[in-house]
C-alpha positions in Angstrom: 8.5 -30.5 19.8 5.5 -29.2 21.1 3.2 -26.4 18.5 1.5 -23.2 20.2 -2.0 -23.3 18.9 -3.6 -19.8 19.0 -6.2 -17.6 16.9 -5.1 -17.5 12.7 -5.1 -14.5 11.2 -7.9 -14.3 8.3 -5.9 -11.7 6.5 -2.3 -11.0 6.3 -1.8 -7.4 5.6 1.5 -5.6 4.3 2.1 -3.0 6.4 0.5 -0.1 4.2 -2.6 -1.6 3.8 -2.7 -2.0 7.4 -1.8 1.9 7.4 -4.4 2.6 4.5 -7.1 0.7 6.6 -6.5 2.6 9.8 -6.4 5.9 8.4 -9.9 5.5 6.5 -11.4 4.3 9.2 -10.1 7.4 11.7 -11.3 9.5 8.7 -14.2 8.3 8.4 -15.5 8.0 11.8 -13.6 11.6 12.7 -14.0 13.9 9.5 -13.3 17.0 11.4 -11.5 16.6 15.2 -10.4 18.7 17.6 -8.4 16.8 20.5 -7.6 18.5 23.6 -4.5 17.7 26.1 -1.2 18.8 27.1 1.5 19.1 24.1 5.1 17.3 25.7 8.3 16.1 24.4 7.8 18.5 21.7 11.1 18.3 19.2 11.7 20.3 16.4 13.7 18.2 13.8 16.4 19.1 11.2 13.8 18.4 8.5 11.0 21.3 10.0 9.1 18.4 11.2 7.5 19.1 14.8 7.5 15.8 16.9 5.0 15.5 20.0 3.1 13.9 22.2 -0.4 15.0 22.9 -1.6 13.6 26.6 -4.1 13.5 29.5 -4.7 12.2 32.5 -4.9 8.4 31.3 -3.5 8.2 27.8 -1.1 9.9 25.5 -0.6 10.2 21.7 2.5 10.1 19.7 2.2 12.9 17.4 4.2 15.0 14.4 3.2 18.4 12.5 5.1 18.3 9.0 6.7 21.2 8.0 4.6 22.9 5.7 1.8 23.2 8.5 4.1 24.4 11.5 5.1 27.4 8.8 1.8 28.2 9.8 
């Protein structure tokens, strides 16, 4: 049986401090962002939650308002 070699991770992260990491680096490179594009797939869920995606010419984000902001 033959073993794949590749790169080893240094750190194995659970999924929320991946999560934790990620977001604390967005805020703190992007304290206050405004992102322009065209709003599609929009869907309104049972729960109030708005579910989007936020896209341009070359890339698109996956994107949800929570209810207590789309009140608003």
């Amino acid at each position: 049986m033959t073993r794949v070699s590749g790169p080893r991770p240094t750190e194995i992260l659970s999924v929320s401090a991946l999560t934790r990491s990620v977001r604390d680096l967005l805020e703190h490179r992007y304290p206050l962002l405004w992102v322009a594009g065209e709003i599609s797939n929009s869907v309104l869920a049972k729960s109030g939650h708005l579910y989007f995606s936020l896209k341009d010419e070359l890339a698109q984000v996956r994107c949800v308002m929570f209810r207590n902001r789309c009140q608003y």
